[in-house]
ZATIMI-756457 format. One record per residue (C-alpha): residue number from 1; residue in three letters; x, y, z. Coordinates in steps of 0.5 Angstrom, whole numbers, plus 500, padded with zeros to 3 digits. Last residue first. Layout:
<atoms>
ATOM     i    aa    xx    yy    zz
ATOM   NUM   ALA     X     Y     Z
...
</atoms>
This chain:
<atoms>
ATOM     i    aa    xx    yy    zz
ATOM   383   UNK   837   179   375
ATOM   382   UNK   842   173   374
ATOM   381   UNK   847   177   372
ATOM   380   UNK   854   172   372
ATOM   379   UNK   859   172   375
ATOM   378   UNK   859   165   379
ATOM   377   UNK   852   168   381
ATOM   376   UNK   851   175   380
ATOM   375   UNK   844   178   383
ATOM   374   UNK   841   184   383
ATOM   373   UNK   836   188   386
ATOM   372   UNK   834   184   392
ATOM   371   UNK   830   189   398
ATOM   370   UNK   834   189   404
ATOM   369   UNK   830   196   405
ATOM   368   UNK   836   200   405
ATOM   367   UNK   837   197   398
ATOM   366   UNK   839   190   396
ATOM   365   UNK   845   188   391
ATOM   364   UNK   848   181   392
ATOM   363   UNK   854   176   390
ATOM   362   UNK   857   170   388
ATOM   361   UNK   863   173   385
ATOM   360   UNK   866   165   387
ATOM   359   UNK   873   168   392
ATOM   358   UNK   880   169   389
ATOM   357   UNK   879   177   392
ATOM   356   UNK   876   178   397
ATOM   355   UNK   868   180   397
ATOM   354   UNK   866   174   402
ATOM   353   UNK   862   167   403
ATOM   352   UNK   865   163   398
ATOM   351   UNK   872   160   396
ATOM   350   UNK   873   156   403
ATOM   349   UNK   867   153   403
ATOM   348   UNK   868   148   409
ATOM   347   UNK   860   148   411
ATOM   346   UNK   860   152   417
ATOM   345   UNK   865   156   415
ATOM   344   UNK   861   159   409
ATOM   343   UNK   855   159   414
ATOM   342   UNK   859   164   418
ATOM   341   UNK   862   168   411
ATOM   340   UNK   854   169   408
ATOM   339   UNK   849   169   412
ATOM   338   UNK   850   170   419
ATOM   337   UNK   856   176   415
ATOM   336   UNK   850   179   413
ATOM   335   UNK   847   180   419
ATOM   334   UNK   853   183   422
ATOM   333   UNK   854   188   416
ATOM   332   UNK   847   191   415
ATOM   331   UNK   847   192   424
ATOM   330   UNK   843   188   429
ATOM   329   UNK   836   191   431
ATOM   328   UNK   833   185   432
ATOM   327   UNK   827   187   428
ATOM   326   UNK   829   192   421
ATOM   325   UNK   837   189   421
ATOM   324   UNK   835   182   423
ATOM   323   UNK   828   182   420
ATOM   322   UNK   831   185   413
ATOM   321   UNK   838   179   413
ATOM   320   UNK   832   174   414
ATOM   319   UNK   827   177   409
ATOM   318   UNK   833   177   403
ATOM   317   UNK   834   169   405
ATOM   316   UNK   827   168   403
ATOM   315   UNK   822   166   409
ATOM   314   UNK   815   161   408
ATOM   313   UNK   817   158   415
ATOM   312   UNK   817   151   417
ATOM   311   UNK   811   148   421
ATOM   310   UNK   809   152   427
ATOM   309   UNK   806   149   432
ATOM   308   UNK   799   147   436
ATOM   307   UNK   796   150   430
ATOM   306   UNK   792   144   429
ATOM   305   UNK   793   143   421
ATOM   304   UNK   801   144   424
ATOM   303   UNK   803   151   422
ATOM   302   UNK   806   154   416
ATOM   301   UNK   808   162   418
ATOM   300   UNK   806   169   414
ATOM   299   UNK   800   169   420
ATOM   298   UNK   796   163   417
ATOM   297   UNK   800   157   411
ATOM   296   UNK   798   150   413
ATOM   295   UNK   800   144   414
ATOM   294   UNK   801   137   413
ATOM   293   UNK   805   131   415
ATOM   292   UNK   807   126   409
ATOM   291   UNK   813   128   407
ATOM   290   UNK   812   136   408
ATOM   289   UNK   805   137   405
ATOM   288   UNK   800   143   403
ATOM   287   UNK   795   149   404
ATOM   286   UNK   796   156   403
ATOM   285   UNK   798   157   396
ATOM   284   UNK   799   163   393
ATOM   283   UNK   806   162   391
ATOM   282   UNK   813   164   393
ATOM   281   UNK   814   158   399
ATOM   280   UNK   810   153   397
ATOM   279   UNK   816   148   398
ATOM   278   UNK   817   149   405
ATOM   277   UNK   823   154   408
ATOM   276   UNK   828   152   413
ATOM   275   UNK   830   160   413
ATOM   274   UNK   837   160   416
ATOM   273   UNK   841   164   419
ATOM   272   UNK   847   162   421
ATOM   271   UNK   850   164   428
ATOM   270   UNK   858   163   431
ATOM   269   UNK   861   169   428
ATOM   268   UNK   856   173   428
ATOM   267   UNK   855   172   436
ATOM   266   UNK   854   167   440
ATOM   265   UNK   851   171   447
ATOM   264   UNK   849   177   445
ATOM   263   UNK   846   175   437
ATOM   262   UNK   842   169   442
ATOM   261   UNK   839   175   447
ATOM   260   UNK   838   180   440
ATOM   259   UNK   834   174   437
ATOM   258   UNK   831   172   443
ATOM   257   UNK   829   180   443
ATOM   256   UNK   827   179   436
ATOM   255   UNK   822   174   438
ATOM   254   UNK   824   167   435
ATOM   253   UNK   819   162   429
ATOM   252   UNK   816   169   427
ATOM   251   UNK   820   174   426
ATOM   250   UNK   824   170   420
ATOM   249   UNK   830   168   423
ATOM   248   UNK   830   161   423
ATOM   247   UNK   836   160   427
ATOM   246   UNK   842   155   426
ATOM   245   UNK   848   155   432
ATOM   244   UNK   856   153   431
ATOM   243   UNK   859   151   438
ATOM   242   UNK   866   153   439
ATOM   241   UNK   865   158   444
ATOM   240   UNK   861   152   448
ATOM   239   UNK   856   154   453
ATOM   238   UNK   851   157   449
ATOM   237   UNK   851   152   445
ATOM   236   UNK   850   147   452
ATOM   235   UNK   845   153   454
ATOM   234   UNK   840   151   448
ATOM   233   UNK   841   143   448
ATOM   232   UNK   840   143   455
ATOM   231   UNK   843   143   461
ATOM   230   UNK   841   139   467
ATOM   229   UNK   838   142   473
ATOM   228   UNK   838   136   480
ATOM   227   UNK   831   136   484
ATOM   226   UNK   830   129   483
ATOM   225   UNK   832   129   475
ATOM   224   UNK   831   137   473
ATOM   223   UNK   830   140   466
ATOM   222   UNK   834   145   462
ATOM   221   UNK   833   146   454
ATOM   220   UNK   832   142   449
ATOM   219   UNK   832   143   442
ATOM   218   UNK   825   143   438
ATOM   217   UNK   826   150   435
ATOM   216   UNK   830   155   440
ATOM   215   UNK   836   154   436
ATOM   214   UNK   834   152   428
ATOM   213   UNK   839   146   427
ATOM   212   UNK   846   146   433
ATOM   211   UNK   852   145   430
ATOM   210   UNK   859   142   431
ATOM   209   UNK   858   136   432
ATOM   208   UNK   866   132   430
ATOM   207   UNK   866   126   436
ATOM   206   UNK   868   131   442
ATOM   205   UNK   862   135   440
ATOM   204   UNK   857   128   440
ATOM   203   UNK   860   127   448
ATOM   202   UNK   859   134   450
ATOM   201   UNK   852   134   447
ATOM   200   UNK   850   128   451
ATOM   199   UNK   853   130   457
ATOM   198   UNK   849   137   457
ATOM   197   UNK   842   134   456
ATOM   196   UNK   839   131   448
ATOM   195   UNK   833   132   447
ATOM   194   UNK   833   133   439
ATOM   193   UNK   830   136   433
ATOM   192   UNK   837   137   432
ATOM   191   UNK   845   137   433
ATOM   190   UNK   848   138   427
ATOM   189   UNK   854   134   423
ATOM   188   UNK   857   136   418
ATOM   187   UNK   859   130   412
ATOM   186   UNK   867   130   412
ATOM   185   UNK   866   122   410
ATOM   184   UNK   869   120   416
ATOM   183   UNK   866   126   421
ATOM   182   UNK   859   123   419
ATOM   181   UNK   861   116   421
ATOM   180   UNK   864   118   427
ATOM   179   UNK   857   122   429
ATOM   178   UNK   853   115   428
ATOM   177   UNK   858   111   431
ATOM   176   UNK   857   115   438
ATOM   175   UNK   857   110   443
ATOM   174   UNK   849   110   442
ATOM   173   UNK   848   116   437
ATOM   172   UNK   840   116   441
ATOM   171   UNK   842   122   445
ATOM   170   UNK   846   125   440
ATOM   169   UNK   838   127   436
ATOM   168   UNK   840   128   428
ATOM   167   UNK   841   134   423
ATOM   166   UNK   845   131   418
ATOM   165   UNK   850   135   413
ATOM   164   UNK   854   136   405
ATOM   163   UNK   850   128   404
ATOM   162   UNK   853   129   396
ATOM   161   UNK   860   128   398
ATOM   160   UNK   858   122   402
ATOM   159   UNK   853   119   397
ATOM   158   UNK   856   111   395
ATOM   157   UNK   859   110   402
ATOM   156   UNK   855   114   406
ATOM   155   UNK   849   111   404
ATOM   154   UNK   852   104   406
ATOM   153   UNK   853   106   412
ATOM   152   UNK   847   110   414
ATOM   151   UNK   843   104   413
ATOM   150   UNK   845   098   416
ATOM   149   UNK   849   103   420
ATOM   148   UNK   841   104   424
ATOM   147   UNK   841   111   427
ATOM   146   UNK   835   111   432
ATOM   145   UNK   828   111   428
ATOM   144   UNK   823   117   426
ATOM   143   UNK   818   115   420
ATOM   142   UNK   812   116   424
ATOM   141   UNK   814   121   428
ATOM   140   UNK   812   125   422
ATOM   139   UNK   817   132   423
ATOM   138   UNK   814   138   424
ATOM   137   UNK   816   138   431
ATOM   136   UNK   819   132   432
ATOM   135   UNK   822   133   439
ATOM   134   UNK   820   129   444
ATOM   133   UNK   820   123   438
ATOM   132   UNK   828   124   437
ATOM   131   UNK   831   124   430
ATOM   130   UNK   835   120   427
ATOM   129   UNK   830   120   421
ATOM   128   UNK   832   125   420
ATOM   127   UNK   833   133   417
ATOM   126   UNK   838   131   411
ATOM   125   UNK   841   136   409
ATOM   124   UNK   844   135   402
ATOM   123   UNK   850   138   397
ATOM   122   UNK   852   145   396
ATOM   121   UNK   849   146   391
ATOM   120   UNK   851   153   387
ATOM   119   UNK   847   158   382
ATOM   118   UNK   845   157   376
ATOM   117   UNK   842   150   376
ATOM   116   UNK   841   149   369
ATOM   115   UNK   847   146   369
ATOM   114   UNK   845   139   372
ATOM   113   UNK   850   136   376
ATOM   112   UNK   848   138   383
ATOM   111   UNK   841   137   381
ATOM   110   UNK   843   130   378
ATOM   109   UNK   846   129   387
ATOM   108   UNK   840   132   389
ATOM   107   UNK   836   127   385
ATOM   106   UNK   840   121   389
ATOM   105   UNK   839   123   395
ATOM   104   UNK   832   125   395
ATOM   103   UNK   833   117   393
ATOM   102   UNK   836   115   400
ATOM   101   UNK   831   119   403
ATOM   100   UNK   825   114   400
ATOM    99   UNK   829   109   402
ATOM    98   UNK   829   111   409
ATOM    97   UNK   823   112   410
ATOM    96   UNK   820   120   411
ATOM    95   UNK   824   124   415
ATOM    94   UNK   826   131   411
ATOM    93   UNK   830   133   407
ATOM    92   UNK   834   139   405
ATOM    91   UNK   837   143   400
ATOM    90   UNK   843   145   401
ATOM    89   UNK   844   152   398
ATOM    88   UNK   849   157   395
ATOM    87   UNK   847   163   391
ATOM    86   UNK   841   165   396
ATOM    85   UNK   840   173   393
ATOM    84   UNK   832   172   393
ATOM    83   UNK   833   170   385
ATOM    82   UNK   837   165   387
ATOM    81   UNK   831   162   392
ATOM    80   UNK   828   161   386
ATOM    79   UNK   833   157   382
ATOM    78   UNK   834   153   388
ATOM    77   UNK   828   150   388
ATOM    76   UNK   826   149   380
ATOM    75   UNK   833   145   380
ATOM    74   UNK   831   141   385
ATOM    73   UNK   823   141   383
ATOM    72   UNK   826   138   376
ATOM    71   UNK   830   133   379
ATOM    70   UNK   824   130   383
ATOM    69   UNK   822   132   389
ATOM    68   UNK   824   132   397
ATOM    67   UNK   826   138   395
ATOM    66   UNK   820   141   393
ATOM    65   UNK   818   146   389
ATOM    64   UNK   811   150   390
ATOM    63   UNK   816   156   388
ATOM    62   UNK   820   154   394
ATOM    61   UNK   824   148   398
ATOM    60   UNK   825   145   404
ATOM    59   UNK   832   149   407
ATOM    58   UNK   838   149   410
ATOM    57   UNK   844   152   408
ATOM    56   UNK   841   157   406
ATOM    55   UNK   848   161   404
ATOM    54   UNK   847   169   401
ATOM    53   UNK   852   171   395
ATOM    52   UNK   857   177   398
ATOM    51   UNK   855   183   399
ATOM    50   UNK   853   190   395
ATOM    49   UNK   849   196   398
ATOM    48   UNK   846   200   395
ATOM    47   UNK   847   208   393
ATOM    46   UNK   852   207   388
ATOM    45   UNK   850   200   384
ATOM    44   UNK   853   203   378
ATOM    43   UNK   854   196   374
ATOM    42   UNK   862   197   369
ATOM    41   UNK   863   193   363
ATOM    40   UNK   869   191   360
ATOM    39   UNK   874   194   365
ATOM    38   UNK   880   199   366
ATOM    37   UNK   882   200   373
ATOM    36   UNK   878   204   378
ATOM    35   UNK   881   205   384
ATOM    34   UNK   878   204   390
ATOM    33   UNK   880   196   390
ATOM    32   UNK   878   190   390
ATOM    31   UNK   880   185   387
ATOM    30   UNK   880   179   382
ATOM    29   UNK   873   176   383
ATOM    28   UNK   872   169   381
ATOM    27   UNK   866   167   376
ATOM    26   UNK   871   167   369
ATOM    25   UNK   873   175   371
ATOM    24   UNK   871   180   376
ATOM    23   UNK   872   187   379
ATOM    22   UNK   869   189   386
ATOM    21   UNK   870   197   386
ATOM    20   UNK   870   203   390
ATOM    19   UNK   866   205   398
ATOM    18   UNK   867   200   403
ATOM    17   UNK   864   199   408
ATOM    16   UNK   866   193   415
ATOM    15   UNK   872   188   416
ATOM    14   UNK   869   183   412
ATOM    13   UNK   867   187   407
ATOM    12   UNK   860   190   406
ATOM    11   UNK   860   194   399
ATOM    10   UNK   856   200   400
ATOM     9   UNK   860   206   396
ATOM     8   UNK   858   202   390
ATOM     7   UNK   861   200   383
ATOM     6   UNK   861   193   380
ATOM     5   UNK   867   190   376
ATOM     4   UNK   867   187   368
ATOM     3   UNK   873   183   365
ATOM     2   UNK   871   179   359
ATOM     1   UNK   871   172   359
</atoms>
């Protein structure tokens, strides 16, 4: 394949702007330099900024495609979010029988094999059923059940490198079993939806959780047993320096001075913004199901039918890069790296998440108003 490189006085780097050039060749990235070296093509993108490819590592769908849905959906999906710089996506699932999951399984598992998918899968989120019924949120509490070996173990064995993580509620990991079985087949495990106190967390931590699923979002916080205040889910994060933090930074789900308030205590290091988008995401469409629970779309967010909670957000990866810099006030090159180079790590993706040279060529081109302008996937021009 042919040598081209891209030009721009704005490529983020880990260590901050650089003005030069970002060469590429067979979808991995050669150098990056400020001197021009002889190349096939060149993409003048002075003026805009050039960061590596967006990590949504969770999210339901978009572009009225489910992830929970058949192969085409999955494809469908994540071609979308690709057009809004997500070159890395884990689609994920929501609680339903476990059955019906183990499929959704098995369709991401074609997705991930299937070349019309342009950008890259890491793998399955699923969001249950291990779940917690004080804190279901959108999720059907129909569906919710304490962790049953007979099911996850066999799943683990025949899908583990498909499963990529698995949002579940450690106060009901009795003896944690649940959480060890994750960390043995290298699958993430992330605390959510979930009313675990201080001793439940620190139990999962020391058996390979490493995360927490939407901060803020159906997570406990501190509560009182006969006068005694126990930790939460919330402060236990913020407690553990090692501890990673999901947010759903799409200016509705958190207030930019929450936003702010967790950016201060945690850091870009240990933040990954996420969009846990639904499916109707991208369209017209304002009404519709996340697995058998409805909701409805008012105020640029999904809301349960009786708008006691919000439901999931219609958020891109673009549109949280732009709340963080526009609303919370964060820095373009600190808001990239919650999307990129912080989720990367999360997710053991050692090849993907900066501009450095032996890294994927998945990058981005947005203005200064965080609007996408081109994509490269694997080194290919998207848009």
């Amino acid at each position: 394949m042919a040598m081209e490189r891209i030009k721009s006085n704005k490529i983020i780097l880990p260590q901050g702007l650089f003005d030069g050039y970002v060469y590429f060749e067979n979808g991995k990235i050669i150098d990056v330099s400020d001197k021009a070296f002889a190349a096939d093509k060149e993409y003048d993108m002075t003026g805009l900024y050039l960061s590596a490819g967006f990590i949504d590592i969770h999210t339901h769908g978009g572009g009225g495609n489910p992830f929970e849905g058949n192969e085409e959906q999955i494809v469908n999906g994540c071609n979308f979010h690709l057009k809004h710089g997500t070159t890395s996506i884990c689609p994920t699932v929501s609680a339903a029988e476990f059955n019906s999951m183990a499929q959704s399984v098995k369709n991401i598992k074609q997705a991930m094999l299937d070349k019309r998918v342009k950008g890259t899968i890491i793998g399955a989120h699923l969001e249950g059923p291990y779940l917690s019924v004080k804190q279901t949120g959108a999720q059907c509490a129909d569906f919710i059940t304490p962790p049953s070996k007979e099911d996850y173990l066999p799943l683990l064995k025949d899908y583990g490198e498909v499963i990529a993580r698995w949002s579940y509620a450690p106060e009901n990991d009795i003896e944690e079993r649940f959480v060890k079985a994750l960390s043995k087949y290298g699958v993430v495990a992330s605390a959510g939806h979930t009313d675990a106190v201080y001793s439940d967390m620190v139990r999962a931590m020391d058996n390979g959780c490493c995360l927490v699923t939407h901060l803020f979002s159906c997570t406990s916080t501190i509560t009182r047993d006969h006068g005694f205040r126990r930790l939460g889910v919330i402060e236990t994060a913020f407690l553990s320096d090692e501890m990673y933090v999901e947010i759903i930074c799409d200016g509705k789900h958190l207030p930019p001075e929450l936003i702010k308030l967790i950016y201060k205590i945690k850091g870009a290091d240990k933040i990954a913004l996420v969009t846990d988008s639904l499916a109707l995401t991208g369209t017209d469409r304002n009404h519709g199901f996340m697995q058998a629970t409805e909701y409805i779309i008012e105020d640029g967010v999904c809301k349960l039918m009786d708008r006691s909670a919000f439901a999931g957000s219609i958020a891109t990866a673009d549109r949280l890069v732009r709340v963080a810099v526009k609303e919370a006030g964060i820095s373009v090159t600190e808001a990239v790296k919650m999307i990129t180079e912080t989720p990367a790590k999360i997710m053991k993706l050692n090849h993907k998440g900066k501009i450095a040279q032996g890294f994927d060529a998945d990058m981005v081109v947005f203005d200064d108003d965080i609007k996408v302008r081109k994509v490269f996937a694997k080194g290919d021009l998207i848009s």
